[in-house]
C-alpha positions in Angstrom: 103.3 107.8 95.1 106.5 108.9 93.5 107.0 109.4 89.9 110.7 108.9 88.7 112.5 108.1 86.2 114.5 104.6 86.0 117.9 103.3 84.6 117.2 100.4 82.0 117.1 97.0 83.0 117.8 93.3 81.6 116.6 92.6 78.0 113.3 91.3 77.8 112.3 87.6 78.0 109.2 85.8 77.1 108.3 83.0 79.2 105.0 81.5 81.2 105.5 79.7 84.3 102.9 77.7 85.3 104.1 76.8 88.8 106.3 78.2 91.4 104.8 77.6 95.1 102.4 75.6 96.4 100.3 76.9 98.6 98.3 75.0 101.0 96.4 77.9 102.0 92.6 77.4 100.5 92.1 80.8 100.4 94.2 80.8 97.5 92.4 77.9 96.1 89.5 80.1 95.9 90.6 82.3 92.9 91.9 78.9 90.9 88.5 78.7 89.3 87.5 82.2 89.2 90.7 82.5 87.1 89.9 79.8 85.2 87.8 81.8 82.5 87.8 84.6 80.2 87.5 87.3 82.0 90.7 89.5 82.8 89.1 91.6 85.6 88.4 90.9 89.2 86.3 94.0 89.9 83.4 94.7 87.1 85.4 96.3 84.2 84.5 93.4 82.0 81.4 94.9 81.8 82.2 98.1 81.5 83.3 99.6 79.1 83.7 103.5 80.1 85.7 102.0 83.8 87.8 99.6 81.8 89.1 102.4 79.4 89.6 104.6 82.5 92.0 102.2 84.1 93.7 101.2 81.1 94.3 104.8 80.5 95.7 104.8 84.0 98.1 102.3 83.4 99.4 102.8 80.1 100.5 106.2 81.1 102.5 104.7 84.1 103.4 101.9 81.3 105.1 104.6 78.9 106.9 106.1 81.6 109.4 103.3 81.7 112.2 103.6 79.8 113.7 101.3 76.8 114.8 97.7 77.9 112.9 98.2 81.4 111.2 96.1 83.8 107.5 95.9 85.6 105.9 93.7 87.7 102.1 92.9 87.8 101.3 91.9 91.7 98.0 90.0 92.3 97.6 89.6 88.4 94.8 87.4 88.0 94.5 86.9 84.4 97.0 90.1 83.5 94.5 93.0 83.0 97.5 95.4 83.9 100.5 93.2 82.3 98.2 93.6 79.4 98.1 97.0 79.2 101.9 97.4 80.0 102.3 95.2 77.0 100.4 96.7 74.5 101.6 99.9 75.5 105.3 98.9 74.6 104.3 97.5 71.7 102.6 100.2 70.6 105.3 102.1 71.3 108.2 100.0 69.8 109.9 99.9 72.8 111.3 96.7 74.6 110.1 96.2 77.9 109.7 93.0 80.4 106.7 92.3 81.8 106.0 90.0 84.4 102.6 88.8 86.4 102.4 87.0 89.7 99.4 85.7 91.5 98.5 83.3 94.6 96.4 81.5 92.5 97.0 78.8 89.5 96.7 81.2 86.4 97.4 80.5 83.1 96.1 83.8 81.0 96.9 83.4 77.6 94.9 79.1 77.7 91.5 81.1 79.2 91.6 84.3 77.8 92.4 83.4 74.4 91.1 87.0 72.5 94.4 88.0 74.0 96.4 85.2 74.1 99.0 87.0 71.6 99.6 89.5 73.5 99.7 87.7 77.0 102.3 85.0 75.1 104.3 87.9 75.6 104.1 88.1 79.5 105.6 86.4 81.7 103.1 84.6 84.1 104.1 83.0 88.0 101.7 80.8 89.1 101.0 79.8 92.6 103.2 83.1 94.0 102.7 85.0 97.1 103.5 89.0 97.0 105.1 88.4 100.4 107.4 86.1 98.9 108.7 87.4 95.6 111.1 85.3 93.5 113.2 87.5 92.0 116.8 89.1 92.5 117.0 92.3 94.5 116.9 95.3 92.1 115.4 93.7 89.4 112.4 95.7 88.8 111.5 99.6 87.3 107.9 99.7 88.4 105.7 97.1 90.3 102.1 97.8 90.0 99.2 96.3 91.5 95.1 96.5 90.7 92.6 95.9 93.4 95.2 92.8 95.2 97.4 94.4 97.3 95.1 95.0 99.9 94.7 91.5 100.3 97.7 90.7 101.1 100.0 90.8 103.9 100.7 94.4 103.9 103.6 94.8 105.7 105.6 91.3 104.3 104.8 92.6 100.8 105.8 95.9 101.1 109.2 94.7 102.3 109.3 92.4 99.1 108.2 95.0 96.6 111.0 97.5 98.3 113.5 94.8 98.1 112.6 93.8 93.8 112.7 97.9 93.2 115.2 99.4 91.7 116.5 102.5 93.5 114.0 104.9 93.2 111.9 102.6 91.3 107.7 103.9 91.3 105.1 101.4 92.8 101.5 101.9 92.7 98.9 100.6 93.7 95.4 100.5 93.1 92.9 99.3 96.1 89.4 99.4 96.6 88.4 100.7 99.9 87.2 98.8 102.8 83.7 99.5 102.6 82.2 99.9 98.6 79.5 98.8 96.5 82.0 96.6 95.1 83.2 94.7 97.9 79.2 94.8 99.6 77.8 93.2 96.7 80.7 90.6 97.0 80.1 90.2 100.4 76.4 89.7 99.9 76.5 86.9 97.1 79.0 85.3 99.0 76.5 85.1 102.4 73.6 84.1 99.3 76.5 81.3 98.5 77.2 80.2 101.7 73.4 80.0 102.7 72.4 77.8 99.4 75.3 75.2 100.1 74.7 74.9 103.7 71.0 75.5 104.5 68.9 75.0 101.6 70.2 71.5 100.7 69.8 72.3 97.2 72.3 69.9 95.8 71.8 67.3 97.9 68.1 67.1 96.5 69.6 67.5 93.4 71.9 64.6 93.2 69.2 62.4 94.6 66.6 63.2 91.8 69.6 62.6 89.6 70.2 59.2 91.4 66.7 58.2 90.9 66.8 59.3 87.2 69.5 56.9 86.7 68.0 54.3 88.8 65.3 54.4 86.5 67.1 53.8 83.5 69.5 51.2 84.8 66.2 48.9 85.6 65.1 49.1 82.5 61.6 50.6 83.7 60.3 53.7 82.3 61.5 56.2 79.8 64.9 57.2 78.4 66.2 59.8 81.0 69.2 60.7 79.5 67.8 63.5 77.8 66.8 64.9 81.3 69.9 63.9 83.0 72.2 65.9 80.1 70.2 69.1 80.8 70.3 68.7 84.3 
């Protein structure tokens, strides 16, 4: 992937958007909820510490490359583990510089991740936005980077968009994992473990039966309190 340098772009903004699209696709739907917490990493960094500084290492360097007043664009976002870094890196830095994070999904970053909510106040978040269908001006971006998402997307419709928001000779890069990992096996495994529990074990169906029963109970007035049972349940 090329490394270049870029002309300045537009000043920088500060805005969150919390919907552009709306996909009817549920495989978006999916990562709704798994965005819908704290974490700001889709592939096991949360928890480590030594992998997490690696990649933030990674991108701040790209990050610092950019030049004063410039652009970058976060694809497949999630909860802005790269925007973040982009961010803080300008900051640091004292330089002015326009972030911006898109994702399929419905994110909201700085309401869930709220240890860095100041800093991701200062990102500008897309909601509910395919990488195949960018919304932005031709030209409009320095850099567009992207961490373990791009490879789940339409390839070849979201390399057209990413060409098409790049500056001339603008740098994208791309971080994937491969096909076949430990990463995406133990995904793949929890989700068969997933897919077994809902539709073979009828676990929740016995569970909403006892809980039925429970309140049966205490709406005839016979036997003890359940309420107690039903709140830990």
């Amino acid at each position: 992937m090329p490394n270049v340098t870029h002309a300045p772009s537009a000043p920088r903004r500060y805005l969150t958007v919390c919907s552009v699209n709306h996909l009817a696709d549920d495989k978006y739907r999916i990562w709704d909820a798994y965005w819908q917490d704290s974490r700001i990493h889709s592939a096991g960094p949360d928890n480590a510490p030594d992998i997490e500084a690696a990649l933030d290492a990674h991108w701040s360097q790209l990050a610092a490359a950019i030049p004063e007043g410039g652009s970058v664009l976060d694809i497949g976002c999630g909860n802005g583990a790269v925007a973040a870094v982009a961010a803080r890196t300008a900051q640091e830095m004292g330089k002015s510089l326009r972030v911006v994070g898109i994702d399929s999904a419905v994110i909201d970053p700085p309401r869930y991740v709220t240890r860095l909510a100041p800093l991701l106040s200062t990102i500008e978040f897309h909601a509910e936005t395919r990488m195949e269908e960018l919304p932005f001006e031709p030209g409009t971006f320095d850099a567009v980077f992207s961490q373990y998402a791009f490879e789940y997307s339409d390839m070849a419709k979201a390399s057209k968009e990413v060409a098409r928001v790049l500056k001339p000779k603008g740098q994208f890069v791309v971080l994937a994992l491969p096909a076949s990992g430990g990463l995406v096996e133990s995904a793949t495994k929890r989700m068969k473990q997933s897919q077994h529990l809902l539709t073979q074990t009828k676990l929740f169906d016995v569970a909403l039966a006892v809980a039925q029963a429970l309140h049966n109970v205490e709406s005839s007035g016979e036997g003890r309190d359940t309420k107690q049972y039903l709140e830990r349940f």
